[in-house]
N, CA, C and O of each residue as an XYZ file, in Angstrom:
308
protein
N      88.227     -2.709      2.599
C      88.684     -1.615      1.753
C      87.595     -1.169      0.782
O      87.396      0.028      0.576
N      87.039     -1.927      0.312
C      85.665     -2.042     -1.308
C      84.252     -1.131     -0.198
O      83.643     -0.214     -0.748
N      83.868     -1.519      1.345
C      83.595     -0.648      1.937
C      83.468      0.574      2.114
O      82.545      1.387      2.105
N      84.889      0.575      2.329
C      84.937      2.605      2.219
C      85.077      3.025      0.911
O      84.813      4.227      0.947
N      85.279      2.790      0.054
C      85.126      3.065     -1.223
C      83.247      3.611     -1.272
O      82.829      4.757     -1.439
N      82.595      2.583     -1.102
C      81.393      2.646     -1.044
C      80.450      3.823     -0.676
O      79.502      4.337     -1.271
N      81.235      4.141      0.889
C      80.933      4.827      1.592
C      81.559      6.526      1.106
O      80.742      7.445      1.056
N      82.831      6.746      0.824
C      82.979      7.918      0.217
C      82.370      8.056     -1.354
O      82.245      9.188     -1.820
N      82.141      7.337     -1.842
C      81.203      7.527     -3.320
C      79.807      7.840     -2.470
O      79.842      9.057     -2.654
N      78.851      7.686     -1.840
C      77.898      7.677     -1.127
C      78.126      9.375     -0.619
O      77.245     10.127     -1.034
N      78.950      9.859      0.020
C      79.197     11.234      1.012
C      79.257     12.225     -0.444
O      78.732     13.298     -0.740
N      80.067     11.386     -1.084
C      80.500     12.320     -2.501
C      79.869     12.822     -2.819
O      80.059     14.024     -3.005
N      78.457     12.094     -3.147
C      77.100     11.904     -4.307
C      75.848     12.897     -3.326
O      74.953     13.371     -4.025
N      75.765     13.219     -1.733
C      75.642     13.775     -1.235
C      76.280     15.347     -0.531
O      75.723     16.216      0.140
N      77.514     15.224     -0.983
C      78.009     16.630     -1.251
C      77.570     17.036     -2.227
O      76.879     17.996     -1.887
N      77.519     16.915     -3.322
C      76.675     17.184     -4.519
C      75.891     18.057     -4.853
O      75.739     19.100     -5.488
N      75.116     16.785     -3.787
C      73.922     17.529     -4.013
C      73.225     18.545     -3.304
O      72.219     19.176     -3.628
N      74.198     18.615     -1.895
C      74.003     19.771     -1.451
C      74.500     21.066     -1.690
O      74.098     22.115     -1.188
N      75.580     20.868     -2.653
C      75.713     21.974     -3.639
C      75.636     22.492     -4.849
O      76.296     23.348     -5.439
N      74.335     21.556     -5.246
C      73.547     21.920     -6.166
C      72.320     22.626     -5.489
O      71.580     23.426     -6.061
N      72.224     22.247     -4.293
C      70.880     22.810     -3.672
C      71.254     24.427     -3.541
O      70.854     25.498     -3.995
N      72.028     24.047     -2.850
C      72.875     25.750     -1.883
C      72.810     26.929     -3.356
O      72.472     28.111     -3.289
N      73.088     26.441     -4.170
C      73.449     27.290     -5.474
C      72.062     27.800     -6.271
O      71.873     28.929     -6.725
N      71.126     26.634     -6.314
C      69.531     26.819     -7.106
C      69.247     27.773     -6.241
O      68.830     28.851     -6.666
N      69.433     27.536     -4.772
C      68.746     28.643     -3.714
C      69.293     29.832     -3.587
O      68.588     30.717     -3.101
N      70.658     30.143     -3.983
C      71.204     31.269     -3.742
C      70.633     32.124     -5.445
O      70.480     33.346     -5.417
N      70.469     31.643     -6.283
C      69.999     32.361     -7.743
C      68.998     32.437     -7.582
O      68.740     33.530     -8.086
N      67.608     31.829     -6.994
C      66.714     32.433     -6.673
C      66.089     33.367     -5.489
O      64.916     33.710     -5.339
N      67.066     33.629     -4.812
C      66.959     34.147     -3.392
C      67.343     35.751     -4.411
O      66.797     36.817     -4.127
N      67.982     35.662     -5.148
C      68.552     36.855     -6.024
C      70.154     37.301     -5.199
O      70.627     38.385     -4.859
N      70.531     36.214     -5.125
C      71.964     36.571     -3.944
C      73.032     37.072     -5.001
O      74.108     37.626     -4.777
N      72.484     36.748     -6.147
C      73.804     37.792     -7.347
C      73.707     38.301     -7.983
O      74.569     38.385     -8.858
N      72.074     39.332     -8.011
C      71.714     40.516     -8.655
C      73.013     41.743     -8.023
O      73.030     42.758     -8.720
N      73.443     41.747     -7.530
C      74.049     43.001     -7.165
C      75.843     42.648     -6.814
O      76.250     42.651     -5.652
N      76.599     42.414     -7.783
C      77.738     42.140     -7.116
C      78.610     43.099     -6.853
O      79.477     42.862     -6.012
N      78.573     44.410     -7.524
C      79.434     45.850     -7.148
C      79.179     46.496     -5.896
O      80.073     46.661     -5.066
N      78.246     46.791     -5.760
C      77.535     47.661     -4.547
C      78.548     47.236     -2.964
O      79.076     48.133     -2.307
N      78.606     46.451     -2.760
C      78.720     45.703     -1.401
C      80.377     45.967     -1.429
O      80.853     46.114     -0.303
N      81.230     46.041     -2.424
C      82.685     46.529     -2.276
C      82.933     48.155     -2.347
O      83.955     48.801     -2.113
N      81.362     48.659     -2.834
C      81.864     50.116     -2.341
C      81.098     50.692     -0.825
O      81.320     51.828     -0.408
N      80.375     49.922     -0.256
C      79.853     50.304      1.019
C      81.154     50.645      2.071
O      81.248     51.489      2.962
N      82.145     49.584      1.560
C      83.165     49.828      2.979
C      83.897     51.341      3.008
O      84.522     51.658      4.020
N      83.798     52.313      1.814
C      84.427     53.304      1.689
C      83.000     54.368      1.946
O      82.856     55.477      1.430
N      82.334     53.894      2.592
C      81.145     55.022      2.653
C      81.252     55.083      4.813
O      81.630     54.308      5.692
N      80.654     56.505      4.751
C      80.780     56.806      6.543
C      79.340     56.878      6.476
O      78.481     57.505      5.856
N      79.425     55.921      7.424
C      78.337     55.224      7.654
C      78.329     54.559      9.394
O      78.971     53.582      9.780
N      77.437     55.398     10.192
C      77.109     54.894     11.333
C      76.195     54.444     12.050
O      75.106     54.953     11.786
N      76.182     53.573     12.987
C      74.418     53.023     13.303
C      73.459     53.357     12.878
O      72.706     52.672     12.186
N      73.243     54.916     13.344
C      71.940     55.294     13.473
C      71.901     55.680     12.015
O      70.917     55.155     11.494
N      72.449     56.244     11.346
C      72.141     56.283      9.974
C      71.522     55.225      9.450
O      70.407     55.470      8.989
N      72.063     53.648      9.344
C      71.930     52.352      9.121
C      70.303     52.214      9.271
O      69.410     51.842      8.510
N      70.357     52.781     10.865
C      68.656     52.545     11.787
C      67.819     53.246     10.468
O      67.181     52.808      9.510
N      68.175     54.497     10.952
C      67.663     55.445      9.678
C      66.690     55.244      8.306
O      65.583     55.694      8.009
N      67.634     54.355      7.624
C      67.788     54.290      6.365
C      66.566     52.785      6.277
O      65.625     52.566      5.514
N      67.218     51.888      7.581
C      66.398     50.225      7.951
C      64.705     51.255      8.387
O      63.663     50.710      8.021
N      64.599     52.449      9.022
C      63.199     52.558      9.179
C      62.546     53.108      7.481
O      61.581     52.782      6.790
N      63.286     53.745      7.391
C      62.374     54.110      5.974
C      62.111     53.473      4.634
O      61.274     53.746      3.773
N      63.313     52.290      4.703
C      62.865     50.979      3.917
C      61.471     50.525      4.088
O      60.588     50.476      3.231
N      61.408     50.131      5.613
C      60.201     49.177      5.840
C      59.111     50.361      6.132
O      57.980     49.903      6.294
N      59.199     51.712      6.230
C      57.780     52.421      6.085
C      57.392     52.407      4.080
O      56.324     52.223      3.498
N      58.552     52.639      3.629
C      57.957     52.399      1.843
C      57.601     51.311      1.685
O      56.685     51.105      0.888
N      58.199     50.255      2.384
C      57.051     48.772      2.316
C      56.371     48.238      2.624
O      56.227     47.044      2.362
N      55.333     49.248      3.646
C      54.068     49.297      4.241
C      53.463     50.393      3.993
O      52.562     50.670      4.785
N      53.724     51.368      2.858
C      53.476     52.100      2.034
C      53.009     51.168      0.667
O      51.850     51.307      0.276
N      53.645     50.502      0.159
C      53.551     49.932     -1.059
C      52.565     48.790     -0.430
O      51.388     48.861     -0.785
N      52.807     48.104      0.161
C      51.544     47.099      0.302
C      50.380     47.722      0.917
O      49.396     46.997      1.068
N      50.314     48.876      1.282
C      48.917     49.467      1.517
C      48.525     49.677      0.514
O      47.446     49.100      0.375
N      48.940     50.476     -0.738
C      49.056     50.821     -1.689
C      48.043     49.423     -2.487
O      46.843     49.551     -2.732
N      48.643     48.474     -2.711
C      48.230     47.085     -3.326
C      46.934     46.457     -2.827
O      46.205     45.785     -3.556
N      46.652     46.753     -1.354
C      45.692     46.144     -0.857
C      44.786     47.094     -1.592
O      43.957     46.774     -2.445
N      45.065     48.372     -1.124
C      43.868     49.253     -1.977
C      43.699     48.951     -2.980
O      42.529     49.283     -3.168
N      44.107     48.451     -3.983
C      44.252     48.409     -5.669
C      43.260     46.961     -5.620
O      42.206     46.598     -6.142
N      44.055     46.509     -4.870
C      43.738     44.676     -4.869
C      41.244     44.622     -4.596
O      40.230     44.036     -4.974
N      41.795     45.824     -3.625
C      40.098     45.625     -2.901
C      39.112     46.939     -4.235
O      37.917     47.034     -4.512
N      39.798     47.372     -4.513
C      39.143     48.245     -5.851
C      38.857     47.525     -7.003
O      37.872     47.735     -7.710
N      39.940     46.442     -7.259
C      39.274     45.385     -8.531
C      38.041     44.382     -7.857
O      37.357     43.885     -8.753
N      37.730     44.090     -6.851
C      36.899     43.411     -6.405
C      35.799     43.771     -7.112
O      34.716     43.232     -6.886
């Protein structure tokens, strides 16, 4: 019996701490800068290719902006 005692204090002390981990990582990942936004998306018309759309011109402003930086970066040289 003093066994499993042992053994669930042990799982316990390892749940823990994996949700202390899960949590440090989710506040620095920035997973709760934005908590409004995401309950008004479902009332927006919104279809694939828009989505596509919107996913290409993200990642051209962010190969815009890091071109941008490299230039800056190789000008302080």
């Amino acid at each position: 019996m003093m066994n499993m005692i042992y053994v669930l204090v042990v799982l316990s002390l390892i749940l823990v701490i994996v949700a202390v981990w899960a949590i440090h990582w989710a506040i620095n990942k920035n997973q709760f800068d934005d908590l409004d936004s995401p309950a008004y998306s479902i009332l927006e018309d919104d279809t694939p290719a828009d989505r596509y759309q919107r996913r290409q011109q993200k990642e051209q402003q962010q190969n815009q902006s890091k071109a941008q930086s490299e230039t800056t970066s190789k000008e302080d040289k």
